[in-house]
C-alpha positions in Angstrom: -99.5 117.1 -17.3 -98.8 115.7 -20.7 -97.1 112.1 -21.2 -93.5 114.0 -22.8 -92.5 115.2 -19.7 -92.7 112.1 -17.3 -89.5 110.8 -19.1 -88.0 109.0 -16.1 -89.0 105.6 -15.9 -88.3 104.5 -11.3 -89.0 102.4 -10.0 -91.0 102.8 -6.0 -89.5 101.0 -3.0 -90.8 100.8 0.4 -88.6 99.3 3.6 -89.5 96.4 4.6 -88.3 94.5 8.4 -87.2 90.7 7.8 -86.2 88.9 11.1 -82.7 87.7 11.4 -80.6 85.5 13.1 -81.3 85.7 17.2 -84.0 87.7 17.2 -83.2 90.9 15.0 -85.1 92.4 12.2 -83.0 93.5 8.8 -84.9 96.8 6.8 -84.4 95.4 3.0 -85.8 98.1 0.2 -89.0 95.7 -1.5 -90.3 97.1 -4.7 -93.8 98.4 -4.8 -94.1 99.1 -8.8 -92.6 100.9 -11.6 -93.9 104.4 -12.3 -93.4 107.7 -14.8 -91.9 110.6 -13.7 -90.4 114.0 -14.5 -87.6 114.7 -12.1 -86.1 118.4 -11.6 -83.1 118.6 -9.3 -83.9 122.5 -7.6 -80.8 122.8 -5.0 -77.5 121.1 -4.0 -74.6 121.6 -1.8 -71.7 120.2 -0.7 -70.6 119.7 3.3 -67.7 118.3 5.2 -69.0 115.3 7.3 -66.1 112.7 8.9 -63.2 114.3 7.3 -65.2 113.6 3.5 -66.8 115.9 1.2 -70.9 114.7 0.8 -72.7 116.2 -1.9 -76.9 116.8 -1.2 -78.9 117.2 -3.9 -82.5 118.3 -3.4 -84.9 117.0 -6.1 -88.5 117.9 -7.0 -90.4 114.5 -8.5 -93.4 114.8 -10.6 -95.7 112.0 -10.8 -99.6 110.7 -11.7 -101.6 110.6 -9.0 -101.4 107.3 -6.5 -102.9 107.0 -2.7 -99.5 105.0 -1.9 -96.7 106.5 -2.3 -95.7 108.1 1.7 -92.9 109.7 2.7 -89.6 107.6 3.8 -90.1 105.7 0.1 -87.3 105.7 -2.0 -87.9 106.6 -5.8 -84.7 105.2 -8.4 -83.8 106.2 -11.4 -80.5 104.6 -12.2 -78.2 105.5 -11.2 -79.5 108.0 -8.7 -81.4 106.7 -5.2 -83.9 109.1 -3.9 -85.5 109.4 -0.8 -89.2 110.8 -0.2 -89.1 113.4 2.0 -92.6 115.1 1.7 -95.4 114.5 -0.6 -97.9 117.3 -1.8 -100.7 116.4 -3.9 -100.6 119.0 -7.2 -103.7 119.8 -9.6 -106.6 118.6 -8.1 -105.6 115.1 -7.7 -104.3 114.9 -10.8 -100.5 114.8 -9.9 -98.3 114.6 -6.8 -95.0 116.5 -6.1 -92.6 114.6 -4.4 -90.2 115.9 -2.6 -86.9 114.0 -2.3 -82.9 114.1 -1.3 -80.1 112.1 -2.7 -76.8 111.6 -0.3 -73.9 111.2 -2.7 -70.4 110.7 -2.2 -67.7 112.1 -4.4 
C-alpha cells in the first residue's frame, strides 16, 4: 500500500483494569502508540434503542502490519472512537484490515 492513502493519523488504545476504592477494578482506555491508517466507513444504520435514535457505523481500517493490535482495541481518529471488532491480516503480512464499529448518538 503506498504512504498517500494512510492519511489518518489514531492513535491505538487498549483497556486497561485499575483497582478502586473497596476492592473494585475501573477499565480506563491506556494508549498503546500512534499509528497510519486509511479508514473507509462501508455500512451504517440507524435504530431505536431506549426511546433514542443511535446511529452504527461500520468501518473498514487499513493499516501496516503489527503482531499487537487484537480485537476489543479501540482505534481514534478525532473525533470518531472506534472499536476493533475483527482483525484479518491482508497482503501477505504486509497490511491488516481492521474491522471496527462506532456507536454514535445524534
Amino acid at each position: 500500500m503506498r504512504a498517500g492513502q494512510l492519511r489518518h493519523r489514531c492513535a491505538l488504545q487498549r483497556a486497561v483494569e485499575t483497582p478502586g476504592r473497596g476492592g473494585s477494578t475501573t477499565s480506563v482506555w491506556s494508549e498503546v502508540g500512534q499509528l497510519w491508517a486509511e479508514i473507509t466507513i462501508p455500512t451504517g444504520r440507524i435504530k431505536v434503542a431506549a426511546d433514542q435514535l443511535t446511529a452504527f457505523i461500520s468501518a473498514e481500517i487499513r493499516v501496516r502490519y503489527r503482531t499487537d493490535i487484537v480485537a476489543g482495541m479501540r482505534i481514534v481518529n478525532e473525533p470518531s472512537t472506534y472499536l476493533v471488532e475483527a482483525v484479518l491480516p491482508d497482503n501477505g503480512r504486509t497490511m491488516l484490515r481492521l474491522l471496527c464499529s462506532n456507536v454514535v448518538n445524534p
